[in-house]
ROPAKE-991481 format. One line per field, with one value per residue (C-alpha): x negated, y, z. Coordinates in Angstrom, 3 decimals. Layout:
<atoms>
px <- c(X;...);
py <- c(Y;...);
pz <- c(Z;...);
</atoms>
This chain:
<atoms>
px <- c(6.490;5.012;6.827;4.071;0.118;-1.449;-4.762;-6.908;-9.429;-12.037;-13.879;-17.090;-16.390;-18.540;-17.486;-19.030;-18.419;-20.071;-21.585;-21.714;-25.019;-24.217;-23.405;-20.885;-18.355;-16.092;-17.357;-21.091;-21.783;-23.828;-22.233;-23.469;-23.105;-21.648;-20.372;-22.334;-20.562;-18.622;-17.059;-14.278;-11.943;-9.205;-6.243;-3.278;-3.353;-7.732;-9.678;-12.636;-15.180;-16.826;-20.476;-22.970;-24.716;-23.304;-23.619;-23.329;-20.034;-17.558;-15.036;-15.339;-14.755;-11.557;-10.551;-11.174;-8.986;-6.099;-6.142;-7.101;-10.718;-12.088;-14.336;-14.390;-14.039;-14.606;-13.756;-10.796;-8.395;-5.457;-2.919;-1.872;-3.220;-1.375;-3.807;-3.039;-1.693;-1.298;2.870;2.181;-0.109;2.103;4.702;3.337;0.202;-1.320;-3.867;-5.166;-8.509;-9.584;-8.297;-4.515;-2.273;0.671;3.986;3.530;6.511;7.700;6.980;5.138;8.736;10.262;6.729;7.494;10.730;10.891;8.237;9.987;11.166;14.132;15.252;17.507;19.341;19.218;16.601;14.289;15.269;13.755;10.465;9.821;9.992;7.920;5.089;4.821;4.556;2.165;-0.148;-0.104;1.482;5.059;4.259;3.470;6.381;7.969;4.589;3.795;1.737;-0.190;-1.061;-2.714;-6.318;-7.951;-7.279;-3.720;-3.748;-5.883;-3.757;-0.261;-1.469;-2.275;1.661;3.191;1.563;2.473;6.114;6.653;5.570;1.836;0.485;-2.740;-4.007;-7.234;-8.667;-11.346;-13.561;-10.752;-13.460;-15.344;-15.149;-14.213;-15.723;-16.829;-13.590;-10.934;-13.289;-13.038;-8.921;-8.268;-9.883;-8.837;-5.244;-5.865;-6.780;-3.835;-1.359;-3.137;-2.712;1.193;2.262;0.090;-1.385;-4.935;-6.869;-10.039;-11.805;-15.303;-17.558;-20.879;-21.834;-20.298;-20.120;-21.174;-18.155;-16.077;-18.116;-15.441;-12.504;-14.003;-13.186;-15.226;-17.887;-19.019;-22.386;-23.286;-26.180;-26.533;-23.038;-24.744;-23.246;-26.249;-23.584;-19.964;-18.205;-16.731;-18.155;-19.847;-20.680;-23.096;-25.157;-25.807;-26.421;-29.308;-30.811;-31.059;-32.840;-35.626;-33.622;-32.281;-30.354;-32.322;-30.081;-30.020;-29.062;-25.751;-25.631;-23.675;-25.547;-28.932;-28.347;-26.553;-30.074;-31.452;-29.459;-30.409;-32.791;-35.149;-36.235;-38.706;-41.597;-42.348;-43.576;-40.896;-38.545;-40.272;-40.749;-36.672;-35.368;-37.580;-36.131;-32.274;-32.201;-33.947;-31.288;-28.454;-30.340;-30.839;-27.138;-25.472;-27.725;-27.057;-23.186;-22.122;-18.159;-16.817;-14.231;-10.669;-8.207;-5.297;-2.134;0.425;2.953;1.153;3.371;6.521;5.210;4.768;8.038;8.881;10.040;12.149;11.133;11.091;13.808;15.389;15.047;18.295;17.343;14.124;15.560;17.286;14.291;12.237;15.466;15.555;12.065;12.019;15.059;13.433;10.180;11.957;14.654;11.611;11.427;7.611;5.827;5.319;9.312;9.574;6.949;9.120;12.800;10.826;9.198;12.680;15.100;13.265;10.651;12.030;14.767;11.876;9.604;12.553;13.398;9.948;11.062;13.472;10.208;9.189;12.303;15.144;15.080;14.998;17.746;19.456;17.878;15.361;12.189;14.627;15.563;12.113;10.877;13.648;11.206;8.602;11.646;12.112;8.411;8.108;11.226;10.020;6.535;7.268;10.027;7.052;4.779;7.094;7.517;3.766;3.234;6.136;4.920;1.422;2.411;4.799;4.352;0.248;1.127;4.229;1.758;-0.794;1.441;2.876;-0.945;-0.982;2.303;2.112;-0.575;1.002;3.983;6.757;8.125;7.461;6.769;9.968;11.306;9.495;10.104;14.014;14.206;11.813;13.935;17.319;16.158;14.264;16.811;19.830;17.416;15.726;19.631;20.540;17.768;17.711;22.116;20.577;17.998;20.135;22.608;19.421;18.691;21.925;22.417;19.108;20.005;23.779;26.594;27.700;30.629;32.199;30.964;31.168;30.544;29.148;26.348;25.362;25.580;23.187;20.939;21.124;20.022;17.601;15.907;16.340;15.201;12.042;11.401;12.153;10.146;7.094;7.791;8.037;4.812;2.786;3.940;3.190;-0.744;-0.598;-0.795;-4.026;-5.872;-6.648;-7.490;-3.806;-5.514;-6.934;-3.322;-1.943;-4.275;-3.709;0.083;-0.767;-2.456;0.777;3.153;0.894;0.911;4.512;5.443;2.782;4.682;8.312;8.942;9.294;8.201;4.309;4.560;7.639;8.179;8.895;5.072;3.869;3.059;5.655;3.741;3.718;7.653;8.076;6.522;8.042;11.359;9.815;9.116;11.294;10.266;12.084;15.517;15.338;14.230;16.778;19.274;17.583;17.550;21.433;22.150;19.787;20.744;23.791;25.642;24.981;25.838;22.960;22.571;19.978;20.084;16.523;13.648;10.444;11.241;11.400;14.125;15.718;16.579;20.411;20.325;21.081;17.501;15.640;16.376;16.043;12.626;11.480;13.347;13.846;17.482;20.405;23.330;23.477;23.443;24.070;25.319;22.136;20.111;21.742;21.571;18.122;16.673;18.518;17.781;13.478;13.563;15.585;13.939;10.607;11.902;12.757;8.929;7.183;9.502;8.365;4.888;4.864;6.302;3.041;0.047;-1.969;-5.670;-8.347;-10.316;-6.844;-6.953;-10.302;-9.404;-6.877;-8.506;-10.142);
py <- c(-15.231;-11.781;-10.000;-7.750;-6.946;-5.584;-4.203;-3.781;-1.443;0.113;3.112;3.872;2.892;3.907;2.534;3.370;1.034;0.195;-2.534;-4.505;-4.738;-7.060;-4.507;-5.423;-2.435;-1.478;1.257;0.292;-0.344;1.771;3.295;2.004;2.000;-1.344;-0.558;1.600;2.543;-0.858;-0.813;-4.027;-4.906;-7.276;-8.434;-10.453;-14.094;-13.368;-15.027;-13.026;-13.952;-12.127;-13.718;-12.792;-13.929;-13.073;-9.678;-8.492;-6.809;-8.772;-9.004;-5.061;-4.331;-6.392;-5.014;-1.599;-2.672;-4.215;-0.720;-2.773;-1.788;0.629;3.147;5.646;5.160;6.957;5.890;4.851;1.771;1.947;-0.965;-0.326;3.647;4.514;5.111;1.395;2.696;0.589;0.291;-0.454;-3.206;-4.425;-4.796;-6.013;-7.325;-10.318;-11.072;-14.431;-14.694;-18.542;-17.667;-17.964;-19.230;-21.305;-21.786;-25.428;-27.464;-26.257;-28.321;-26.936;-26.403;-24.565;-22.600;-21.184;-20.790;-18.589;-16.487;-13.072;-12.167;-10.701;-13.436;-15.847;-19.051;-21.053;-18.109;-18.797;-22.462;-22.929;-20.653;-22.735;-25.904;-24.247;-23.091;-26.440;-28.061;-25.147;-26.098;-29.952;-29.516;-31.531;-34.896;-33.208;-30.998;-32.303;-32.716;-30.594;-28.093;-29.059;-32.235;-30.623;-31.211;-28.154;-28.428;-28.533;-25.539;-23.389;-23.975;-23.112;-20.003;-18.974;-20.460;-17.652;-14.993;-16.892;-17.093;-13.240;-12.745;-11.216;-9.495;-9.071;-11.826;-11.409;-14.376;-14.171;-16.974;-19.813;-22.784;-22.101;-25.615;-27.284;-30.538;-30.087;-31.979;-30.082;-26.799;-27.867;-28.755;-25.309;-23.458;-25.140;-24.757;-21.093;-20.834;-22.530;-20.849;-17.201;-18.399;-19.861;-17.090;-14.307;-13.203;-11.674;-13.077;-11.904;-14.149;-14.348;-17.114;-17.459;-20.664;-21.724;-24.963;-25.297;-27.125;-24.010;-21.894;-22.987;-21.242;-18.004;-15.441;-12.445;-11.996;-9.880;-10.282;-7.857;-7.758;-5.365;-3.286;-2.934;-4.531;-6.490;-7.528;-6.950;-8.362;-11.615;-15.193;-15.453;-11.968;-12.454;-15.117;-12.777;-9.520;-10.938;-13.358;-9.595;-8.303;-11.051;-13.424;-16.264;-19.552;-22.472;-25.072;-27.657;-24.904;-23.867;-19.819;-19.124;-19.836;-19.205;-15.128;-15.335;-16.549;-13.805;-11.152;-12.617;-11.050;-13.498;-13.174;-16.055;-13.531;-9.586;-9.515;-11.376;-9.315;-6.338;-7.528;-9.125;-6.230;-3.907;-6.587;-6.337;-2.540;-2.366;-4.403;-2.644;0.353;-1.250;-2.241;0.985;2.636;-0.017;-0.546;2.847;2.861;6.521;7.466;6.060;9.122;8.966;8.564;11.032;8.986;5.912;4.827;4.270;1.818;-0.475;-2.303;-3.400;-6.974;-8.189;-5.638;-5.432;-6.959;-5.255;-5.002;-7.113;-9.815;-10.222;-10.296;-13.296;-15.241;-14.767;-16.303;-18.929;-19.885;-19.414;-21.792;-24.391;-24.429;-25.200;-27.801;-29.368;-33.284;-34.105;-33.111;-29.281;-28.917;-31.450;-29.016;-25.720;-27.420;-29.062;-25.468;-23.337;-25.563;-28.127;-26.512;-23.923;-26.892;-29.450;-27.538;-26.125;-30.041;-30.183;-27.991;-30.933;-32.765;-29.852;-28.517;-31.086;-32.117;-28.218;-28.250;-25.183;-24.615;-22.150;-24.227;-24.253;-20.397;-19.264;-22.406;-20.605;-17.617;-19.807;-21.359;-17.552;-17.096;-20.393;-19.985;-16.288;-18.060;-20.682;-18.894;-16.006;-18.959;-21.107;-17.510;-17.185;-21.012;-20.832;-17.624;-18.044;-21.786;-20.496;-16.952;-16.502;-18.204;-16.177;-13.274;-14.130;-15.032;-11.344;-9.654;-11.383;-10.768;-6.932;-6.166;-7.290;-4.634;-7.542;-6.040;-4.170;-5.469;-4.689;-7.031;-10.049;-9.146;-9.045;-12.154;-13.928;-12.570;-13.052;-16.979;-16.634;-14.939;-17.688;-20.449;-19.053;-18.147;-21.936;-23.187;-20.795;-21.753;-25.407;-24.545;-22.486;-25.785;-28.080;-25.583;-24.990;-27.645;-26.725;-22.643;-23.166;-25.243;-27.554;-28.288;-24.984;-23.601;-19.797;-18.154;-15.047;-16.304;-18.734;-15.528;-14.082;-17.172;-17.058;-13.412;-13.908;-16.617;-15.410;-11.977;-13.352;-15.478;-12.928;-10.232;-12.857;-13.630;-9.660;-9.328;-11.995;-10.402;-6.972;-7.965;-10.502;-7.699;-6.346;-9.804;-12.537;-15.213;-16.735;-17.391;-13.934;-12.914;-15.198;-14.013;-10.163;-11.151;-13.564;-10.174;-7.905;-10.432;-11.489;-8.257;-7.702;-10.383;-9.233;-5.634;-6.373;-10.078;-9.753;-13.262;-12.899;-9.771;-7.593;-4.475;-2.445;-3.328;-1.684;1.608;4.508;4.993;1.050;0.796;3.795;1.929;-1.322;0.247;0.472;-3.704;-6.224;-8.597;-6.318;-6.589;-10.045;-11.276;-9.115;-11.366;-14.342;-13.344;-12.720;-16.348;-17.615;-16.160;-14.849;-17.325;-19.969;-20.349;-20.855;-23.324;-21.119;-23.317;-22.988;-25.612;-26.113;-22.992;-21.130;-18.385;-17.249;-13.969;-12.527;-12.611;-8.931;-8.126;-10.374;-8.963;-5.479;-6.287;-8.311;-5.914;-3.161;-3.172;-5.156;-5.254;-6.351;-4.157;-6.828;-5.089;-2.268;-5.615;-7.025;-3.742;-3.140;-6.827;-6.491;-3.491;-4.412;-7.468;-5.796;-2.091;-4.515;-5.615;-2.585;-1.445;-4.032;-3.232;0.320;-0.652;-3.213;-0.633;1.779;1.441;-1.670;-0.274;-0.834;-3.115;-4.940;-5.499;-6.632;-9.290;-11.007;-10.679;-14.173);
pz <- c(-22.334;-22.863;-25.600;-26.573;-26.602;-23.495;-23.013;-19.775;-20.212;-16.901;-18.222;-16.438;-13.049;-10.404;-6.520;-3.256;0.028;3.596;3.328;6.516;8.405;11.309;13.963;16.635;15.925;13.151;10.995;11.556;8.082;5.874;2.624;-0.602;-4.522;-5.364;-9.227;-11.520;-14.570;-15.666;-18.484;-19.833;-22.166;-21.722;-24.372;-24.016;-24.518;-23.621;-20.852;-19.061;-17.213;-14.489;-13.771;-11.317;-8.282;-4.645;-3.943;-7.421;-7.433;-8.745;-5.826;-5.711;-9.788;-8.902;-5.948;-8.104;-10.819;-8.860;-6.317;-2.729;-2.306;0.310;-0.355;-3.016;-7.175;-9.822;-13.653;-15.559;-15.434;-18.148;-18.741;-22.611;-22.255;-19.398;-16.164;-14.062;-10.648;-7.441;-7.797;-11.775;-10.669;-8.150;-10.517;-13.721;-12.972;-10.206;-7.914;-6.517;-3.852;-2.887;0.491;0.118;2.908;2.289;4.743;6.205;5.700;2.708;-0.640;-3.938;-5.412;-2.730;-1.880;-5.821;-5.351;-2.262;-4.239;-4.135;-7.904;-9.623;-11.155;-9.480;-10.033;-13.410;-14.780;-11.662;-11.465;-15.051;-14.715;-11.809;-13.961;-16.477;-13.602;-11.990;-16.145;-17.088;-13.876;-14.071;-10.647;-11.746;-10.143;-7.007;-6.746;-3.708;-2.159;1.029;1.282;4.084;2.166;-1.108;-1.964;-2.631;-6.351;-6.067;-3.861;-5.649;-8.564;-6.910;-5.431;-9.011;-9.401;-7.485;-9.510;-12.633;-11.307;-11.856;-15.145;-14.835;-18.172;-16.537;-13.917;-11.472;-9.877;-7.459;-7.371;-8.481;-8.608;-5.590;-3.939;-6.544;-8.208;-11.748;-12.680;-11.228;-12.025;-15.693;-15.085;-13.840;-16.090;-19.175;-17.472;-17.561;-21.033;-22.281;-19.842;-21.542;-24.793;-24.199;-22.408;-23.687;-19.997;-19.679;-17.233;-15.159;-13.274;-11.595;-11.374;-9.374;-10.628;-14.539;-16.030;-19.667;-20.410;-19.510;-21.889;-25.192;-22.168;-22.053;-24.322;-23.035;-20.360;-18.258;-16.830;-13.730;-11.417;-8.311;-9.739;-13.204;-16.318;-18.266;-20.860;-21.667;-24.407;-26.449;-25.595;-29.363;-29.495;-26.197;-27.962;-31.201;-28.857;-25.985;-28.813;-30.834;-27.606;-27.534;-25.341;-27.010;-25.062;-25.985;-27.899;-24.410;-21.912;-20.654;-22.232;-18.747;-16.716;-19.125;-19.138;-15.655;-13.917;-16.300;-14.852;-10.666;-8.749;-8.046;-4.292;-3.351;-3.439;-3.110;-7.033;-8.483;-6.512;-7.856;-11.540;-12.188;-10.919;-13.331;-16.013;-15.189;-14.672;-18.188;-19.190;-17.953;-19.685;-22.992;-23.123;-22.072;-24.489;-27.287;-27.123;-25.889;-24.748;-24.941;-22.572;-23.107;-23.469;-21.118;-22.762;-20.991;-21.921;-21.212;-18.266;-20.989;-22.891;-20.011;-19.935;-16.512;-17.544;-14.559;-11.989;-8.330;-6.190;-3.850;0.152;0.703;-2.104;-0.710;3.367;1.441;-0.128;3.555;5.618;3.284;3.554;7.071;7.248;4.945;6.903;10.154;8.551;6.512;7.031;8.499;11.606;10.602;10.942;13.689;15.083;14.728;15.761;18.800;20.087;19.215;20.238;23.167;24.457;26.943;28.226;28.352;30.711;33.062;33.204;35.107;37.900;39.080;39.816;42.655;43.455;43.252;46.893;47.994;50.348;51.641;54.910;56.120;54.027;50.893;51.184;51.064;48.670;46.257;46.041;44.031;42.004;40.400;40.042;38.325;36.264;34.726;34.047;32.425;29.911;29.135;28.803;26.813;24.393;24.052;23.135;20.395;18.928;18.673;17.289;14.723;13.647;12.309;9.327;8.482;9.739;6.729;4.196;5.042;4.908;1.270;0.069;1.135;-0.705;-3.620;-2.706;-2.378;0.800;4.048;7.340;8.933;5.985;6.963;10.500;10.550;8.421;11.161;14.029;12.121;12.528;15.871;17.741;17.293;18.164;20.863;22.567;22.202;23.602;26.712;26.806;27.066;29.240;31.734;31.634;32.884;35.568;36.924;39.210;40.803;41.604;41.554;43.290;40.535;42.365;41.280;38.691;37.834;34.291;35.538;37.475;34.490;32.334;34.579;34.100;30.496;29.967;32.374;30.237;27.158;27.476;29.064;26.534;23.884;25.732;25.223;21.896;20.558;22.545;21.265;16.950;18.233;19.242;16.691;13.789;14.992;16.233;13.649;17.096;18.219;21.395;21.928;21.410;24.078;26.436;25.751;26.043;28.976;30.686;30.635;31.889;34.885;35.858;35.397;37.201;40.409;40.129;39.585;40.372;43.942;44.524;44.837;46.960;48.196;46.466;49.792;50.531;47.351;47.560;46.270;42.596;42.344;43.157;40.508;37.725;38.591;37.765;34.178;33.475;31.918;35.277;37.721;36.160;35.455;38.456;40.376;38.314;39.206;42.826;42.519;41.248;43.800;46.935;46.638;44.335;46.094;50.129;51.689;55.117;56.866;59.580;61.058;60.445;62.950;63.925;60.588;60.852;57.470;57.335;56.063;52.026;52.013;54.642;51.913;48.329;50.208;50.770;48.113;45.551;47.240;47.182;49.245;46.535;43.326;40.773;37.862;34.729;34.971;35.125;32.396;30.362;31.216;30.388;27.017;26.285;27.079;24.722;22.154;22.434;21.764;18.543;17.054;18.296;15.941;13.216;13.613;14.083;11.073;9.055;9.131;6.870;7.774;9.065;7.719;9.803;9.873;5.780;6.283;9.081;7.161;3.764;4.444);
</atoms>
């Protein structure tokens, strides 16, 4: 419950964008003037409508207002006075589009409360109860989220906003793909949630009911970034029926003035003579109900009580491991899904190399066969990283692109939560798979801890490496696939330069050998090659007249060296997978692009 009145007010705003004409490139757009001197007014406890047809500016005057648009802006937006920056909205006010992305697995309940807030336990607990009332979403509580109809989603994304308190809410769009029924629920919802808990809301609507006109409040009609009307629901009626337009008694008002202020463009003259009409209207009304500029109140920022504030870094690394865990622990076939690719994935696929390799015996067709046993083993763990990555991570990655732009927490936030779970999962299920492929590179009959040590970092920091590859391209590409390939790209080529298995590194030439020294495949293979060759005795007896060499001739000139060198390997495959992850924290730490923001945005 808001304790006190709160007033929204945008003073003359004027915004300038590109405007995207269908080239192939970023940045081919042409700059245009979307807004042109909007003025609104929004209390507590109030419901306001933004109407127009597409292209008119509404997404923009909200995007203005809640500080995410592109482009330049002049004009005023004040929150009680005080000029409405983008930390002051983050804080005390919310945002909703009709694109929002939920974490699959997790159920309405536990999608609200993982929503990053101050409060915590019994105070949470009970605004959660309140939320899922407020929405008609309580008999569907411990529903998934994959399994919502569009209703029920639309109407828990505007549950996490209402879960921290809003004064002021934007909505974008809310009943776009709705049925008349569920447009009617949400927006009588809406009304009552305003007038309960005494939040503003601004929404826009391309295409209004009549049966949501009692909702409304205020309105604000715009056409081509113009306002043709701005003001109370009762007020409109009185002011266009004053102007020598009044709403017959059997049409819906909305939608009455809204086709009044289209464009109509099924000819060249009607083009020519409605938009003669609306800019005489936008005239007529900025000459009739002139709004003087709002003084800014210098103090204006202390009379915005923060009411529960941000939470902090740690509290928040907190909520995100706690999601994370509940998504993967979640009972259904999303968290079947995630145990399946973190825990049985990498041991299910090295089980496969039994099938071709299980009767390689240790004679001169065996020694050599064991050169396509490392290639295959280093493939398949990148390739096993790529497939659980690009499987798992994208919708973390959008819920992230939403949630930062609401100023919950930074990249390197979401990221050490992810690999806080990631990492432990991904080491048990390379122990396991090292255990399955033991018996196939080693002597089971005596066993030795260091060589399965070497094993185990060898898988691991491949599939690692893969992993931290795939969320690095990941924050730039929208296309998983596009992302596997990119990833698929580097390791292919690593494994050509450094493997040692699809061509000797002696035969490279001397620039090659210098920057194979500088891949993750080099050291891991070389530890690979160790357990191979020289942990295990090897026959050599020859076959049809196939000579092996000495173990020492071959891993001189496959890797360009004859002894084993296995704690710099060790070091140095560590140190690759690890020195990655610190990269995308880095990298997810800087300010998102902003071809980026626009990729995600839908």
């Amino acid at each position: 419950m808001i304790g006190s009145d709160y007033v929204l007010e945008a003073h003359n705003i004027y915004h300038t964008t590109e405007v995207d004409t269908g080239g192939c490139f970023n940045g081919g757009g042409q700059s245009a003037l979307v807004l042109k001197g909007v003025h609104l007014t929004v209390h507590s406890g109030e419901v306001m409508a933004i109407l127009g047809s597409k292209g008119s500016g509404k997404r923009a005057l909200l995007d203005v207002i809640a500080r995410r648009s592109d482009g330049s802006s002049r004009g005023q937006v004040l929150l009680n006075g005080a000029p409405l920056t983008k930390s002051l909205f983050q804080q005390r006010c919310g945002y909703v589009t009709h694109a929002c992305d939920f974490i699959p697995g997790l159920t309405v309940s536990q999608t609200l409360h993982y929503t990053p807030t101050i409060l915590g336990g019994y105070l949470k607990s009970s605004k959660v109860r309140q939320v899922l009332a407020d929405l008609a979403l309580s008999q569907v509580s411990h529903k998934k989220v994959e399994n919502l109809n569009i209703s029920e989603k639309r109407r828990l994304a505007i549950g996490i906003q209402l879960v921290r308190d809003p004064v002021m809410l934007l909505l974008d769009e809310p009943t776009q793909g709705l049925d008349p029924l569920s447009a009617y629920l949400l927006i009588s919802i809406l009304s009552n949630s305003a007038k309960k808990t005494g939040c503003g809301i601004l929404l826009s609507l391309e295409k209004p009911r009549s049966d949501v006109f009692p909702f409304l409040d205020r309105a604000l009609f715009l056409c081509l970034g113009g306002a043709v009307y701005s003001g109370g629901t009762r007020a409109m009626l009185e002011y266009f029926h004053g102007i020598g337009f009044p709403c017959p008694q059997l049409e819906n008002p909305l939608m009455y003035y809204l086709c009044l202020s289209t464009v109509d463009r099924r000819s060249r003259d009607r083009f020519l003579e409605s938009s003669q009409q609306i800019e005489a209207l936008v005239e007529r009304f900025a000459r009739e109900t002139p709004i003087p500029e709002a003084p800014i109140n210098p103090i204006g920022s202390g009379k915005i009580p923060l009411a529960y504030g941000k939470p902090g870094e740690l509290k928040v690394w907190g909520i995100l491991y706690l999601r994370l865990l509940a998504a993967t622990f979640s009972c259904g076939y999303a968290g079947m899904k995630a145990l399946f690719l973190r825990l049985l994935a990498l041991p299910a696929t090295m089980g496969l190399l039994w099938i071709f390799y299980g009767q390689t015996g240790d004679d001169a067709h065996g020694f050599f066969s064991k050169g396509g046993l490392i290639m295959s083993v280093l493939a398949l763990s990148y390739g096993v990283g790529i497939w659980t990555t690009i499987a798992l991570f994208p919708p973390w990655r959008k819920r992230f692109c939403q949630e930062y732009a609401e100023g919950l927490y930074t990249g390197a936030t979401m990221l050490i939560a992810y690999n806080t779970v990631s990492i432990p999962f991904s080491f048990i299920s390379s122990a396991v798979a090292s255990c399955v492929l033991y018996p196939l590179v080693l002597d089971p009959s005596s066993p030795d801890g260091m060589t399965f040590t070497y094993l185990l970092v060898a898988l691991w920091t491949s599939f690692m490496l893969a992993e931290q590859l795939c969320v690095m391209f990941l924050l730039v590409m929208k296309s998983q696939l596009n992302a596997a390939i990119a990833a698929s790209y580097i390791l292919i080529i690593c494994l050509t330069l450094g493997s040692g298995t699809i061509r000797s590194t002696k035969g490279l030439p001397g620039w090659l050998q210098d920057n194979a020294k500088g891949v993750h495949t080099k050291y891991a293979s070389s530890l690979l090659h160790t357990v191979t060759f020289l942990g295990r005795k090897m026959n050599c007896t020859p076959a049809n007249g196939v000579v092996c060499p000495a173990p020492a001739d071959f891993l001189m000139e496959r890797l360009g060296r004859a002894n084993p060198q296995e704690t710099t390997d060790i070091a140095a495959s560590i140190a690759f997978a690890l020195g990655l992850c610190a990269f995308n924290m880095i990298l997810y730490l800087l300010p998102m692009p902003r071809f980026v923001r626009r990729k995600f945005r839908e």
